[in-house]
C-alpha positions as CSV (number, residue, x, y, z in Angstrom):
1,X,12.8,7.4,137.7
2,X,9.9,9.2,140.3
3,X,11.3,11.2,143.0
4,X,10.0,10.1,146.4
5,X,7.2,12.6,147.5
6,X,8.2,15.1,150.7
7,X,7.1,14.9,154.1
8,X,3.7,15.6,154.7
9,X,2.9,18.7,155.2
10,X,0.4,18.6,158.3
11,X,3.0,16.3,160.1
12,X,3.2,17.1,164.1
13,X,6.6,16.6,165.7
14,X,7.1,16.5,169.7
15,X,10.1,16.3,171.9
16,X,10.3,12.7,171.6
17,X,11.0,12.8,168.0
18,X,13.4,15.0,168.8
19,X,15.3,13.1,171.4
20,X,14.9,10.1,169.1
21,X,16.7,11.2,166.4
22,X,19.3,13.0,168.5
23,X,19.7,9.5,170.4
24,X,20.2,7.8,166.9
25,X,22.6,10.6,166.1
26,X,24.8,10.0,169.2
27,X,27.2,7.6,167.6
28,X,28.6,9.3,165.0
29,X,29.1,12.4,167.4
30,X,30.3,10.2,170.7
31,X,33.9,10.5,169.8
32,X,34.4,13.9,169.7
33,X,33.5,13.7,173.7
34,X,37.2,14.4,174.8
35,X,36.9,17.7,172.1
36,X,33.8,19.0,173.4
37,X,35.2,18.5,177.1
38,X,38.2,20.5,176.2
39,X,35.8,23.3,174.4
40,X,33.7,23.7,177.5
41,X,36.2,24.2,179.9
42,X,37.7,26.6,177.8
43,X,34.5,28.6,177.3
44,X,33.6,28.0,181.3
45,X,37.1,29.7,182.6
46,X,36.0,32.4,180.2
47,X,33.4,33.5,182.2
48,X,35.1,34.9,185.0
49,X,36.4,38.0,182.9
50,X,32.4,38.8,182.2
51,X,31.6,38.5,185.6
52,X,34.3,41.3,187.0
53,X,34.9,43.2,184.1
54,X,31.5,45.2,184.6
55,X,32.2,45.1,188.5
56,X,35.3,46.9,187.1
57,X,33.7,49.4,185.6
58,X,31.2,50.1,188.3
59,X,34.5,50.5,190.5
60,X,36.0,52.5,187.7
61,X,32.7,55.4,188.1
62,X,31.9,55.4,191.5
63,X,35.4,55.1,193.3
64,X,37.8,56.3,190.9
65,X,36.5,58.6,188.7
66,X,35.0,60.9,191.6
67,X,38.1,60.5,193.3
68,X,40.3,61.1,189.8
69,X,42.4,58.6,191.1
70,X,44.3,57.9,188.1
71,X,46.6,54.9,189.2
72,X,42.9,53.6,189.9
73,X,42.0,54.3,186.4
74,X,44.9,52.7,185.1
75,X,44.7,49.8,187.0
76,X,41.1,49.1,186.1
77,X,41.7,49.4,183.0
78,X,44.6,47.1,182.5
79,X,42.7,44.3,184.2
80,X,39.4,44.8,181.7
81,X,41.9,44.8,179.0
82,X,44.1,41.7,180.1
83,X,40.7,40.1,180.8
84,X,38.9,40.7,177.7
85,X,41.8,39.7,175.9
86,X,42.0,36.3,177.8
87,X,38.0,35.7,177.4
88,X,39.1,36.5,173.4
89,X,41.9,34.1,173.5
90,X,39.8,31.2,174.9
91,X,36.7,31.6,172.6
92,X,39.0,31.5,169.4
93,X,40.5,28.2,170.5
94,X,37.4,26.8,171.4
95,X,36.3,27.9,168.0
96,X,38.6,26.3,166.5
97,X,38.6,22.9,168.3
98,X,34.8,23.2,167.0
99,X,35.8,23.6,163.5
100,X,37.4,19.8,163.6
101,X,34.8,18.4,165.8
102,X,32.2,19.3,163.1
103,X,34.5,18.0,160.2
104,X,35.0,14.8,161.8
105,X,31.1,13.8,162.6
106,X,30.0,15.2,159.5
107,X,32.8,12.9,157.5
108,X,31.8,10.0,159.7
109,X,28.4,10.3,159.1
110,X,28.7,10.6,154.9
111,X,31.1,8.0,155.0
112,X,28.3,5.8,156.7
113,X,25.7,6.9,154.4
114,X,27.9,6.3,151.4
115,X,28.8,2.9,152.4
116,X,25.2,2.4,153.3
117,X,23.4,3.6,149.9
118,X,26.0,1.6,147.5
119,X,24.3,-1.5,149.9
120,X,20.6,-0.5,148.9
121,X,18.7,-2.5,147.3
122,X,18.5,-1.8,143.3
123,X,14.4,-1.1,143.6
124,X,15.4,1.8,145.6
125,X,17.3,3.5,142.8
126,X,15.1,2.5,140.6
127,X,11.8,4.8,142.6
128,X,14.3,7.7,143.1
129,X,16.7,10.2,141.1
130,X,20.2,9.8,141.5
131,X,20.3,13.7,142.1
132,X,17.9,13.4,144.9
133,X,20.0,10.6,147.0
134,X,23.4,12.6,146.5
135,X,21.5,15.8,148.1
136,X,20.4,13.6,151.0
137,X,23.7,12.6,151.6
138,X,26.0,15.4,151.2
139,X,23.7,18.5,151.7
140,X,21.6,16.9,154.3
141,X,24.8,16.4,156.2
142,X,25.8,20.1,155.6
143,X,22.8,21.3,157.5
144,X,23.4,20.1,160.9
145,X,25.0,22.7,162.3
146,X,22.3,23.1,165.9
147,X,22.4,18.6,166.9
148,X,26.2,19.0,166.7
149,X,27.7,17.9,169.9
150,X,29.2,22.1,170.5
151,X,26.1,23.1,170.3
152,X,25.5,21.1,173.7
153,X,28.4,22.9,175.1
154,X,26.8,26.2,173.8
155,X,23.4,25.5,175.0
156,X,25.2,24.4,178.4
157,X,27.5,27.6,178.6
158,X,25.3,30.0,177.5
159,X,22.7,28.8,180.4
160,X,25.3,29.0,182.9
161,X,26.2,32.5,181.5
162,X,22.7,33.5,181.4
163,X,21.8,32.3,185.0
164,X,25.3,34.0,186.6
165,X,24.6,37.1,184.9
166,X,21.0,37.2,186.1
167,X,22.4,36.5,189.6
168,X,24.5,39.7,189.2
169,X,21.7,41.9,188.1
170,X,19.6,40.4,190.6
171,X,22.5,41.7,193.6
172,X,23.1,45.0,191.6
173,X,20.1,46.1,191.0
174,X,17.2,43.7,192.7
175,X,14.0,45.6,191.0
176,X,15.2,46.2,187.3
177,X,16.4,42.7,187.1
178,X,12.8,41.4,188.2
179,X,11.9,43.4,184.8
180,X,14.2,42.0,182.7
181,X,13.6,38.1,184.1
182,X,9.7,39.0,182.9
183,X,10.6,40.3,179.6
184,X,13.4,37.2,178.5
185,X,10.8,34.9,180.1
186,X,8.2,35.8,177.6
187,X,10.5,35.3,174.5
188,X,11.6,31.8,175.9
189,X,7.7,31.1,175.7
190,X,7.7,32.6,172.1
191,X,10.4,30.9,171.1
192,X,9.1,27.0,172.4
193,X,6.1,28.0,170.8
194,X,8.1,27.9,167.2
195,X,10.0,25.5,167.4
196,X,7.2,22.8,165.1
197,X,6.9,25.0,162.8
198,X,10.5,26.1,161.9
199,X,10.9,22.4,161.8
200,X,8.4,21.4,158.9
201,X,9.3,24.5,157.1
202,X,13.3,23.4,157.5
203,X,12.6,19.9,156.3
204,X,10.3,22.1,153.4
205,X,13.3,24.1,152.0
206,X,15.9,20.5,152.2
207,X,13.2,18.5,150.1
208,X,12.5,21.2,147.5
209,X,16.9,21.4,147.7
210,X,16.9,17.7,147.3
211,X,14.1,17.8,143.9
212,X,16.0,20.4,142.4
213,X,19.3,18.7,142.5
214,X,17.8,15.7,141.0
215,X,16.1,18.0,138.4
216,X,19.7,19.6,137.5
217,X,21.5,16.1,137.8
218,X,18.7,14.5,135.2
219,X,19.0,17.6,132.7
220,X,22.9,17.5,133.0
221,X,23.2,13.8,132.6
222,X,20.6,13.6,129.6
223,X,22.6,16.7,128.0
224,X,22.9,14.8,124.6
225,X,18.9,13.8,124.1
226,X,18.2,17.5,125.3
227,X,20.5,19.2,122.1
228,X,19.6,16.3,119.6
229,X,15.7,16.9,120.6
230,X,16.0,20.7,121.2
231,X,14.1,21.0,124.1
232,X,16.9,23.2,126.3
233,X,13.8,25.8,126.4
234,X,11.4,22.9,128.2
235,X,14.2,22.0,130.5
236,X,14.9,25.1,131.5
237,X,11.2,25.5,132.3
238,X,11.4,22.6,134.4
239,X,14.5,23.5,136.4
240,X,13.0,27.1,136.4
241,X,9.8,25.2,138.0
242,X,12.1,23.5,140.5
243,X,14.3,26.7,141.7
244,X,10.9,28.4,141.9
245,X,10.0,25.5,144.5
246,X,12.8,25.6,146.2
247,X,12.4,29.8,146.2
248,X,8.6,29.8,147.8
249,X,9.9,27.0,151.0
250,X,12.5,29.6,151.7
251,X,10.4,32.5,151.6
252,X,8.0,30.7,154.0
253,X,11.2,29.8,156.3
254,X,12.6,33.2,156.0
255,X,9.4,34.8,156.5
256,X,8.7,33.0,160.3
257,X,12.9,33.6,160.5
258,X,12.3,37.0,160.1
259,X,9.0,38.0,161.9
260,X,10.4,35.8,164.7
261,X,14.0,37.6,165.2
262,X,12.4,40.9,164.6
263,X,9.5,40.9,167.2
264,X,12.1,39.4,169.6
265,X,14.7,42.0,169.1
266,X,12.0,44.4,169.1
267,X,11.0,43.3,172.4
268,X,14.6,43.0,173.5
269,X,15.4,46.5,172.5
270,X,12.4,48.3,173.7
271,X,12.4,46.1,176.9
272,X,16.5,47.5,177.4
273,X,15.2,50.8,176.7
274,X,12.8,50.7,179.0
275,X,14.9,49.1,182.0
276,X,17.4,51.6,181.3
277,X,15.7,54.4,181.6
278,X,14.1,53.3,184.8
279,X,17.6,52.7,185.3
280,X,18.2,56.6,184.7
281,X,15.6,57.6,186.4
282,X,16.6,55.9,189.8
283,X,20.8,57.4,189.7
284,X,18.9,60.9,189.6
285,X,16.3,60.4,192.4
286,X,19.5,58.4,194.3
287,X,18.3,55.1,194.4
288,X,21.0,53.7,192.8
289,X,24.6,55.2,191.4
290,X,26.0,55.7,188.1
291,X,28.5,52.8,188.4
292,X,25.8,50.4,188.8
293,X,23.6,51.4,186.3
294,X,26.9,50.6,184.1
295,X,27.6,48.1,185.5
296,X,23.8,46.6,185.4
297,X,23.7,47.7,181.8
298,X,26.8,45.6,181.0
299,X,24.9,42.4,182.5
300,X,22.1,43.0,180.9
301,X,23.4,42.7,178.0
302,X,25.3,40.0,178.2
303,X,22.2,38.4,179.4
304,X,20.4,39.3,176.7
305,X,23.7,38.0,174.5
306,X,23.3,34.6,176.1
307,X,19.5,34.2,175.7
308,X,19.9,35.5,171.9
309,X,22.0,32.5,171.4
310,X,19.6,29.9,173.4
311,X,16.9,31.5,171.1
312,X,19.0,31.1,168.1
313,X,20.1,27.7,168.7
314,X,16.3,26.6,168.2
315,X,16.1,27.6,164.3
316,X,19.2,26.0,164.3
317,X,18.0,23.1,166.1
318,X,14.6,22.4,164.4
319,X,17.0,22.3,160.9
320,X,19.4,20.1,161.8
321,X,16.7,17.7,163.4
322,X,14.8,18.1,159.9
323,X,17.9,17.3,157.9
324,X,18.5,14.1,160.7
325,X,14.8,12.9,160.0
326,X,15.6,12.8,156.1
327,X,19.1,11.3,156.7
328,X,17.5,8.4,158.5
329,X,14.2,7.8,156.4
330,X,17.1,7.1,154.2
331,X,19.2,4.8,156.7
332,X,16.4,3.0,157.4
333,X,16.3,2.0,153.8
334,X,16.1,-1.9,153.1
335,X,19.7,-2.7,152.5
336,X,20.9,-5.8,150.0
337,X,21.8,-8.7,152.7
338,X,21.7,-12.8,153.0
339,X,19.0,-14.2,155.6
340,X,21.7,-16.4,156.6
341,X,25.3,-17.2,156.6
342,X,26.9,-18.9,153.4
343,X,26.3,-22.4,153.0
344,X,29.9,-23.0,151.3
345,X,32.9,-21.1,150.9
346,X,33.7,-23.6,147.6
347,X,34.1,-22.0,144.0
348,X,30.5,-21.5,142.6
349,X,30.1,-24.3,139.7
350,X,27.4,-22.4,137.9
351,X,24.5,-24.4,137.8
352,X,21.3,-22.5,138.4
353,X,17.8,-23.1,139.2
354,X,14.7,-21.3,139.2
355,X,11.7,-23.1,140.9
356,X,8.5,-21.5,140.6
357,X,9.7,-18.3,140.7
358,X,7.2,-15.3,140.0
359,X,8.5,-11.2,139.9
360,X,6.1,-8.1,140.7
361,X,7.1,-5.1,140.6
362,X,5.9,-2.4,143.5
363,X,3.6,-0.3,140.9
364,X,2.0,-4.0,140.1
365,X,4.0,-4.8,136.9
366,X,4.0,-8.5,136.2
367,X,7.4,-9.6,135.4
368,X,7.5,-13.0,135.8
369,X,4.8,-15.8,136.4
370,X,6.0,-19.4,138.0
371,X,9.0,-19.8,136.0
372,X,10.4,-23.1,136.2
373,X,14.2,-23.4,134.4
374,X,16.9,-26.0,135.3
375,X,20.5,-24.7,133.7
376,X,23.7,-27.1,134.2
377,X,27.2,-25.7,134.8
378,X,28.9,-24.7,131.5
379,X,25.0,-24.8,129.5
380,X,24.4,-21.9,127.5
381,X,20.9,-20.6,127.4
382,X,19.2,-18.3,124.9
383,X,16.7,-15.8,126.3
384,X,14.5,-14.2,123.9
385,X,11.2,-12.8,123.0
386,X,9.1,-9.4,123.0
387,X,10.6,-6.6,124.5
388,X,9.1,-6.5,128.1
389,X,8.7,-10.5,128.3
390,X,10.9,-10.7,131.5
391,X,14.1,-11.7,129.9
392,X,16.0,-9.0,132.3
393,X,14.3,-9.6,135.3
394,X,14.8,-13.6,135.0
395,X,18.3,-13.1,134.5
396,X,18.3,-10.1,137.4
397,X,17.8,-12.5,139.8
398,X,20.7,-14.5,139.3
399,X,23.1,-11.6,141.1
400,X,19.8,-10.3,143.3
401,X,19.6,-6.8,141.6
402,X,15.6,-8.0,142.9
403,X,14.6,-10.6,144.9
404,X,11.5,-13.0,143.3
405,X,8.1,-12.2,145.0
406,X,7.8,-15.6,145.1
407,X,9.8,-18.7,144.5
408,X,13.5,-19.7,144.8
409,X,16.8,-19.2,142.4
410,X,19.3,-21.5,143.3
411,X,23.2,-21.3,142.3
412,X,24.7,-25.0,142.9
413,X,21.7,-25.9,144.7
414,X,22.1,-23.1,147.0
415,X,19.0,-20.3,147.6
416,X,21.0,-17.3,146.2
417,X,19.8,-15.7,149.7
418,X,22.0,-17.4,151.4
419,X,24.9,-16.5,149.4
420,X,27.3,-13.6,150.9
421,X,26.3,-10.7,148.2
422,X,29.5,-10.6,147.3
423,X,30.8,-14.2,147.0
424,X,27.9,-14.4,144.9
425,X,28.3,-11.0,142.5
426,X,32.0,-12.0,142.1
427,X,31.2,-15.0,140.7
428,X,28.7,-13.6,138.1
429,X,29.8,-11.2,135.1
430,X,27.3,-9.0,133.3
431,X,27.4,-6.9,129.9
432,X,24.7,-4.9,129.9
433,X,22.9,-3.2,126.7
434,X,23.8,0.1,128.4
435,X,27.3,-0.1,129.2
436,X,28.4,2.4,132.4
437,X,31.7,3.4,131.6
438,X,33.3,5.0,134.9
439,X,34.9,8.8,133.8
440,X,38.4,7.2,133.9
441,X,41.1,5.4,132.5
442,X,40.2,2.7,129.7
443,X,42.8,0.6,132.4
444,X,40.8,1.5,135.7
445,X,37.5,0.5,133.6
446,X,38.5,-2.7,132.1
447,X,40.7,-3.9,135.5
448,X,37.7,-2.6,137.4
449,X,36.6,-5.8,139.3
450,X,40.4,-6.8,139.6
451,X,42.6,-3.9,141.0
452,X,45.9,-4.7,140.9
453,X,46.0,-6.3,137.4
454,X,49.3,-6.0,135.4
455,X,49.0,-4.4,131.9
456,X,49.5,-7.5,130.3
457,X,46.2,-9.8,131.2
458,X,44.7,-6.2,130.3
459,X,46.0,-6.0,126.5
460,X,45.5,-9.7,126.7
461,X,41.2,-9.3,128.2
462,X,41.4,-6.2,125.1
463,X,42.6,-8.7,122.3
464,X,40.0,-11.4,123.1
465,X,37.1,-9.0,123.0
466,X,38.4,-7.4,119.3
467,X,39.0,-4.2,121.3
468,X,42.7,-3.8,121.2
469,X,42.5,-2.4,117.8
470,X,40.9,1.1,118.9
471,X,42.6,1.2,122.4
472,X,46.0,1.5,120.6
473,X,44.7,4.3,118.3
474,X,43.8,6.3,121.1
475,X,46.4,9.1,122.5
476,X,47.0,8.0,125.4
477,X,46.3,4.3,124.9
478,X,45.2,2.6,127.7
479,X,45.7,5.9,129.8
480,X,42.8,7.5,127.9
481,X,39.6,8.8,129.8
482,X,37.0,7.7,128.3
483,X,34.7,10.5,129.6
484,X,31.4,10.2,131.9
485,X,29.3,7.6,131.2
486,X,32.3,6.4,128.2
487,X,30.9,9.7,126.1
488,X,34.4,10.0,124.3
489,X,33.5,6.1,123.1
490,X,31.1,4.6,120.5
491,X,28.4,2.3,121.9
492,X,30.6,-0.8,120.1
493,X,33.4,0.3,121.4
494,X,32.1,0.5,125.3
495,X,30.5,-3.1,125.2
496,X,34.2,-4.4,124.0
497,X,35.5,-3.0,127.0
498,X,32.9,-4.1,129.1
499,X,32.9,-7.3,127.6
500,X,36.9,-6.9,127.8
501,X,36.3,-6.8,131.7
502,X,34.3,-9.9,132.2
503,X,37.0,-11.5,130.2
504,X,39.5,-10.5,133.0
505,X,37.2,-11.0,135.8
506,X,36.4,-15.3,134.2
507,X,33.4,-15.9,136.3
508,X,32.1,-18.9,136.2
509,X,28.3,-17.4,135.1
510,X,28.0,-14.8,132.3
511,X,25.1,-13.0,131.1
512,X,25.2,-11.1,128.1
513,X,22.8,-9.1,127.9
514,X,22.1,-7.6,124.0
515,X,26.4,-7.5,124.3
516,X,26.3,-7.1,120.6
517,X,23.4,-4.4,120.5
518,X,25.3,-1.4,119.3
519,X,27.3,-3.2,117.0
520,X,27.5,-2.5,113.3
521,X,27.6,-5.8,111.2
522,X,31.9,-5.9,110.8
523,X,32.2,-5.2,115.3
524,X,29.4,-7.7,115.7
525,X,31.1,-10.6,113.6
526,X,34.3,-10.1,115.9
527,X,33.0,-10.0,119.3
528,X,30.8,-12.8,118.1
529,X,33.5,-15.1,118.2
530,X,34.8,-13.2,121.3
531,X,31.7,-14.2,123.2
532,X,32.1,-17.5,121.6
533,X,35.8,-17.7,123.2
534,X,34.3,-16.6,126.2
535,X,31.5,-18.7,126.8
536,X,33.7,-22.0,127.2
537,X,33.7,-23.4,130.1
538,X,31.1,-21.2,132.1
539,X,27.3,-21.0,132.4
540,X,26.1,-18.1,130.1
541,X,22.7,-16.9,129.4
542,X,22.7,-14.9,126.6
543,X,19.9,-12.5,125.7
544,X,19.4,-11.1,122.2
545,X,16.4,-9.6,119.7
546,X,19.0,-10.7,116.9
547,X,18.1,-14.2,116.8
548,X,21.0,-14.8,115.1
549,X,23.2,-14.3,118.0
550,X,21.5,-16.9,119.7
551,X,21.2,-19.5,117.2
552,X,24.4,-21.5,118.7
553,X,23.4,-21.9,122.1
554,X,22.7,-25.0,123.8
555,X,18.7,-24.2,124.6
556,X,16.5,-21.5,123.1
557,X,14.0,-20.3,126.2
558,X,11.3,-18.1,124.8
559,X,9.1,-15.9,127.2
560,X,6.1,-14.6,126.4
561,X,4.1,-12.2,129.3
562,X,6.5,-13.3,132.1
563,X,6.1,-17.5,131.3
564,X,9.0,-19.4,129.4
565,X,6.4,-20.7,126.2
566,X,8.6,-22.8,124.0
567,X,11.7,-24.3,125.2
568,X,14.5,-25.8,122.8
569,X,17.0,-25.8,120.4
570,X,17.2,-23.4,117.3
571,X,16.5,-25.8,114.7
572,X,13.4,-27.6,117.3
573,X,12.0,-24.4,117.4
574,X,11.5,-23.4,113.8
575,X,10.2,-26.8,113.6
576,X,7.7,-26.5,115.8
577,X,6.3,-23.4,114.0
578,X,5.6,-21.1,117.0
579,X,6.4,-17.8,119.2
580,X,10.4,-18.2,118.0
581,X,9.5,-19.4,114.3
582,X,7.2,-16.4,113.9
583,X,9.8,-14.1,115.4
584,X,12.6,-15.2,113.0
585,X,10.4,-15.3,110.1
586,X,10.0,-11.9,110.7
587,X,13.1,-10.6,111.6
588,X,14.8,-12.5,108.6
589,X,12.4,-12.0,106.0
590,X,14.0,-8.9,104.6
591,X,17.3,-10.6,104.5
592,X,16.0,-13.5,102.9
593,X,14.6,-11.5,99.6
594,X,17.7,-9.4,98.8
């Protein structure tokens, strides 16, 4: 599979992206409303201890100091302790409140994108790496910290804070506060300025995260072909490539980070120096007293607190609005749906039809050409022919895994489109060549499509696909994992359990598709008459390169380059001395002469 290429790297965002995204994020963040209420009148009624406690202290120096008045002192000082241990007090219960307001939108929101990329269509999985989709969905998630809805609150309280405490330098010291508003103005500018490019460079550093988790998920996945191939030395390479990716988009995010926060707390510091020492210079020449340059010096730094935070929110920002953008290129993902509502709610039959239908593939792949096939309920139909004929995609449109270019498939007479999905799927049961085996119990894999199941229609499904045999040899019987992917399992045995599933799921369509692949000759004679037990009664189309799996079944279809060529029975077929009489010629002439 191709990983979907980045965002482009000369893209321009503007406030109304911004807004757009943050409008789209609203409704997984409007219920927390009550919470973030409750956190910004906690942080508000905080405030008041910041605004006296330096008006304290400039009491404290001017009044009671020169007067060593120590029940003064005393005083003062219990009420800037009892206040700054109420402001403390509020701010870790707000804090906490936050803590469960970010857990809650950021589980609603992956439990949206969950539901929404198991609904995706299968073309989308099959452009892009399974490692790349989970990093969309759970780091992605992980990085909006600055859209949350406290951040609002912040951004809100911190403003308020910013423009009281300016107020009280303003009326403390008029002059050295007109030197400060000139020096945080400038790094409000700066920090506008920034705000694209710590953006692009964000959504840089969660795309390179996103390719390397797809890089580690592939080489972790494909772990057998890796040792059996010995190429642990070219994959490390490769995931060495990817971390080194991932490594140069964070250096380029650290570096404007860095030389950012630096210059502004260079200009912060030198800036504080500076006022200060005016400050100093205005107590000695008696423009001012002592007690107010404390108490100015106190403001000025919560000031410069409060616009520290408003700066740091936009880094903060500019990544979570980069992680948003990637979170809902994939929302906006086509999902599987029906262009209409179902036309009956009966039992599907299990006739099908395919009128005209024609398959290409986005690269441009021809899979299928103005296919014409009529199949009656119960009918089994042979698929066969060169590998890359179209035998999958014709039957892949049964269950719309794709969706013909061109053309209708009808079940019952019934444009599978307007099926509900999952009327329709329940009613179809496949057995791929590659069995997926979930990494659990042989029962939760077997009763898979029928939770709920007793054990006995599950020994019963087991018997009738020859599979009982092995299940009862394992420890733990039908408690056994069977590993990821069914690793503890032999290819025969997986397709006997998955062919054990579709026994206790009887749909009324079944396609088998190369079920007896990975068979040795002994497995393959017994699930042969499985499959025969199980294809009574039900539409089946059977695809097989061993022709003589297929031999039985009610019509041969042979395809050829996407087009059915020859169309018959097994015996019509040799007799006509084509396609399927050269292909079993040479397939059974080394049989023949032993």
């Amino acid at each position: 599979m191709r990983s979907r290429s980045g965002p482009q790297p000369d893209r321009r965002y503007g406030w109304n992206d911004g807004k757009a995204l943050l409008k789209r994020f609203w409704p997984y963040a409007r219920r927390e409303k009550s919470h973030a209420k409750l956190v910004a009148f906690l942080q508000v009624i905080a405030i008041p201890s910041g605004i006296a406690s330096p008006l304290l202290v400039k009491h404290l120096f001017d009044d009671a100091v020169p007067d060593r008045d120590l029940d003064a002192i005393v005083r003062v000082g219990a009420w800037i302790l009892g206040l700054t241990l109420a402001s403390h007090v509020l701010r870790t219960i707000a804090a906490l409140v936050v803590v469960g307001m970010k857990a809650r939108v950021r589980h609603r929101l992956v439990i949206a994108l969950q539901q929404h990329v198991l609904r995706l269509r299968a073309a989308y999985f099959h452009a892009t790496e399974t490692g790349y989709v989970m990093a969309r969905v759970r780091e992605d998630v992980q990085a909006l910290d600055g859209v949350m809805i406290d951040r609002v609150v912040d951004t809100v309280v911190d403003a308020v804070r910013a423009v009281l405490f300016l107020v009280l330098l303003l009326w403390v010291d008029f002059g050295l506060a007109m030197s400060g508003l000139a020096l945080f103005s400038i790094i409000a500018i700066g920090a506008v300025t920034i705000s694209g490019p710590l953006r692009r460079k964000n959504e840089a550093v969660q795309e390179a995260d996103a390719k390397g988790s797809a890089a580690l998920h592939q080489a972790i996945t494909g772990i057998a072909l890796v040792h059996t191939t010995a190429q642990e030395a070219a994959e490390s390479r490769r995931l060495a490539r990817a971390v080194r990716s991932t490594v140069r988009a964070i250096v380029a995010l650290g570096r404007l980070h860095v030389g950012f926060g630096y210059t502004v707390g260079l200009a912060v510091s030198l800036g504080m120096y500076v006022i200060l020492g005016v400050g100093a210079w205005r107590v000695v020449t008696g423009w001012s007293t002592v007690g107010s340059l404390f108490a100015f010096s106190i403001y000025l730094t919560y000031v410069a607190g409060a616009v520290t935070a408003l700066m740091q929110l936009n880094p903060e920002l500019q990544r979570g609005l980069a992680a948003l953008e990637r979170i809902f290129k994939l929302v906006d993902e086509p999902r599987e749906s029906a262009v209409e509502p179902l036309a009956s709610s009966t039992r599907i039959v299990g006739a099908v039809a395919f009128e005209r239908v024609s398959v290409v593939y986005p690269d441009g792949t021809q899979a299928l050409s103005d296919v014409d096939l009529d199949v009656r309920a119960g009918e089994v139909i042979a698929l066969v022919g060169r590998s890359g004929a179209g035998k999958s995609s014709l039957v892949s449109l049964i269950p719309r895994l794709i969706d013909p270019s061109s053309g209708v498939v009808r079940v019952d007479g019934v444009d599978v489109r307007h099926f509900d999905l999952r009327a329709l799927r329940t009613s179809i049961g496949v057995v791929p060549q590659d069995v997926f085996l979930f990494n659990r119990t042989v029962r939760e894999n077997v009763a898979y499509a029928v939770p709920g199941v007793g054990d006995d229609a599950i020994h019963a499904a087991l018997k009738d696909a020859h599979a009982d045999g092995f299940v009862a040899r394992l420890k733990d019987g039908l408690d056994t994992l069977v590993g990821e992917r069914g690793v503890k399992l032999s290819g025969g045995e997986k397709q006997r359990l998955a062919l054990a599933r579709e026994i206790l799921r009887d749909p009324p369509i079944l396609i088998l598709d190369e079920a007896t692949s990975s068979l040795d000759s002994e497995s393959e004679a017994a699930i042969r008459a499985a499959i025969d037990r199980l294809k009574r009664d039900r539409t089946c189309f059977l695809i097989a390169h061993r022709l003589s799996t297929v031999m039985g079944a009610d019509r041969i279809m042979v395809l050829d380059h996407g087009r059915i060529v020859e169309a018959g029975t097994h015996a019509e077929l040799l007799a006509r001395r084509g396609l399927y009489a050269h292909l079993h010629e040479t397939q059974f002439r080394g049989i023949d002469s032993d």
